[in-house]
C-alpha positions, -999 to 999 in steps of 0.1 A, spaced: 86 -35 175 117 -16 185 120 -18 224 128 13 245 158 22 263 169 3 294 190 -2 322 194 -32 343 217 -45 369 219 -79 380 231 -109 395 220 -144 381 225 -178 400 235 -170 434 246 -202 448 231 -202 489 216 -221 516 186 -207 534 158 -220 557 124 -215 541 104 -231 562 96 -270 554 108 -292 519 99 -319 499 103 -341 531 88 -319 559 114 -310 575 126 -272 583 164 -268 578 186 -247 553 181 -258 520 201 -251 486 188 -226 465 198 -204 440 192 -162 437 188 -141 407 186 -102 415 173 -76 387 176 -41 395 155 -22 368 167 13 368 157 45 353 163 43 315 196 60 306 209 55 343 242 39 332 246 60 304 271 80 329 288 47 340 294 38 304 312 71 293 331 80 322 340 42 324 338 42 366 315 16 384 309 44 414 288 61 389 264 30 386 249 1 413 280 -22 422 264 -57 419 296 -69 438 278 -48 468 248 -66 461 258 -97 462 275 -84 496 240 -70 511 220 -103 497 248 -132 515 248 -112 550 211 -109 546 207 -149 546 238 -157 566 219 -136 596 189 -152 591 201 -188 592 211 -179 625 181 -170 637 148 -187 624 151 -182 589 120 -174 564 86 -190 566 84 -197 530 98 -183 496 82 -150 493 94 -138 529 128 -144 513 120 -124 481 107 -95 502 137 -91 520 159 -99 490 144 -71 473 146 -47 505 181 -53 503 181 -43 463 162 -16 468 180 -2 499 213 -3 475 199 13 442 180 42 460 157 60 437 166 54 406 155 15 408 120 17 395 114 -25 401 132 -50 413 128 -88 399 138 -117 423 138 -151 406 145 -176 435 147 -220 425 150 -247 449 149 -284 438 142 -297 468 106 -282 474 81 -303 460 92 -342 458 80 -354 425 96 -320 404 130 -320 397 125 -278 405 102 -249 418 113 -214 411 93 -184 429 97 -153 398 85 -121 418 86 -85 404 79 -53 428 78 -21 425 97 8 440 74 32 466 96 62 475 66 81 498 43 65 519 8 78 506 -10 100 533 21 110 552 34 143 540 68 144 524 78 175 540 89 154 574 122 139 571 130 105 555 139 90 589 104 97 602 84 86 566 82 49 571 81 28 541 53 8 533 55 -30 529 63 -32 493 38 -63 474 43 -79 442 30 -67 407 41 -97 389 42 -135 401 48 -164 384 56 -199 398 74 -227 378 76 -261 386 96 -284 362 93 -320 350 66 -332 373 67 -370 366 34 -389 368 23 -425 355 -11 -422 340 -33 -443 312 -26 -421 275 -29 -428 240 -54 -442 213 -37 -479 208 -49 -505 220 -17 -515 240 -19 -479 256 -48 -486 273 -34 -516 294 -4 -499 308 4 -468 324 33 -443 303 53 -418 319 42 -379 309 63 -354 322 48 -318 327 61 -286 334 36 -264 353 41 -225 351 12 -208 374 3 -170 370 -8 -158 406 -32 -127 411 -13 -101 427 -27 -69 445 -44 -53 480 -68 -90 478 -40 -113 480 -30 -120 517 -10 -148 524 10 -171 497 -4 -198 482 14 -235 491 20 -247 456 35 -280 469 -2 -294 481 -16 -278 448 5 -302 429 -1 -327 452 -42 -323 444 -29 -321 403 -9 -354 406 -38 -372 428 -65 -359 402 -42 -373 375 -34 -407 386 -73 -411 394 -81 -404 355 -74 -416 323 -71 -399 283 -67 -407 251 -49 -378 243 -23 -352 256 -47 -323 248 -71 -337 270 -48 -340 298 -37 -304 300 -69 -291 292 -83 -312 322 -51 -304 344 -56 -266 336 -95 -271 350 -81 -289 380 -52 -261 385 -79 -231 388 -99 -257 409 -69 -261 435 -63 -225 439 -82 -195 438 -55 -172 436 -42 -188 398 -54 -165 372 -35 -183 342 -13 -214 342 6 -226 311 12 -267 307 39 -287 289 33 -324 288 57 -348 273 52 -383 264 92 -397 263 79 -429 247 56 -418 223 81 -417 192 109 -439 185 132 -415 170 126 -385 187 130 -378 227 99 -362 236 66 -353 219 41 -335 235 21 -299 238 19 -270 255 -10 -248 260 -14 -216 280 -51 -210 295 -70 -183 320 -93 -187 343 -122 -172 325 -116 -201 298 -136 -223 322 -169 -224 337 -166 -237 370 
């Protein structure tokens, strides 16, 4: 299939320092992170950057790196954010605030390694949408007295990478004795929408994943991320879909990895 037009502005792997509330250690102080911005704009928008050849005529991503470093610089000097998706929220205000109306959703993809201890990272991948009117105010009264809504998320997805656990794998019998190392990488889908209040603390649902792990034992990798998908879902009522890649380093002499990946939904288990 052909795609349709598009027009996208962005800036990928902002190099910061922001308080986010606790990491992988308990401990609330500015950590390094990184920032990627995504400004979708109305199709065609830059079409009248591109002939004329002038930046003025389309959203300066040098300003927006300008609006997003002020943003967290200010913060750090006051309390910071309690947790990642404050951050986005504001991140995206910021976007928004620059692009004006013809930014129709803005994508913030934020990673920190230093989240979740046994991960080498967790990256928070939020998409919202633009609201120019607040529903039941009229739009006759002046933009200064309509007061925008908080905006919330239409897409979320949470990515933890290489998640290292010892655990008893494999159909020989000198797999059975000791434990191998399987490295996972754990993408979770989270239900977005009017229901979804709060944000969900994905460092103690991996913690429940890697307890129910090291407590169990399988004779095969599909078992394992069949039974980690179960245990996902179980953690967290708010995961409609998760997608699993385990990987056995020392399952093949000659090759670095083997392994599988598998994407399930919620309604794939009875619970």
């Amino acid at each position: 299939m052909v795609p349709s037009s598009s027009d996208t502005v962005f800036v990928d792997t902002l190099h910061l320092s922001a308080t986010i509330g606790p990491d992988c250690w308990g401990k609330t102080r500015p950590q390094a992170l990184s920032i990627s911005v995504y400004l979708n704009l109305e199709p065609k928008y830059l079409v009248a950057s591109g002939e004329a050849d002038e930046v003025e005529k389309s959203v300066h991503y040098g300003l927006l790196t300008k609006k997003v470093t002020s943003l967290i610089r200010k913060k750090n000097e006051e309390d910071g954010w309690d947790g990642v998706d404050a951050l986005v929220r504001d991140v995206a205000e910021e976007a928004f605030e620059l692009g004006g109306e013809c930014v129709q959703s803005v994508r913030v993809v934020v990673e920190v390694p230093k989240v979740i201890l046994l991960a080498s990272s967790y990256t928070v991948d939020t998409t919202l949408l633009a609201e120019h009117d607040q529903p039941n105010v009229p739009t006759t009264l002046q933009p200064s007295i309509r007061r925008p809504r908080e905006r919330r998320p239409v897409a979320k997805k949470v990515e933890v990478k290489e998640v290292v656990v010892p655990v008893i794998i494999g159909v020989n019998p000198p797999e059975r004795l000791a434990k191998q190392r399987v490295m996972t990488d754990l993408v979770f889908y989270e239900r977005v929408g009017e229901d979804s209040v709060g944000h969900v603390r994905y460092a103690k649902v991996v913690d429940a994943l890697v307890k129910n792990i090291e407590a169990s034992e399988y004779l095969t990798l599909e078992k394992f991320v069949h039974e980690l998908a179960r245990a996902a879902f179980s953690a967290e009522k708010r995961i409609e879909c998760v997608t699993l890649r385990a990987r056995k380093p020392s399952a093949l002499s000659f090759a670095d990895f083997s392994g599988v990946e598998v994407t399930r939904r919620r309604q794939d288990y009875v619970f």
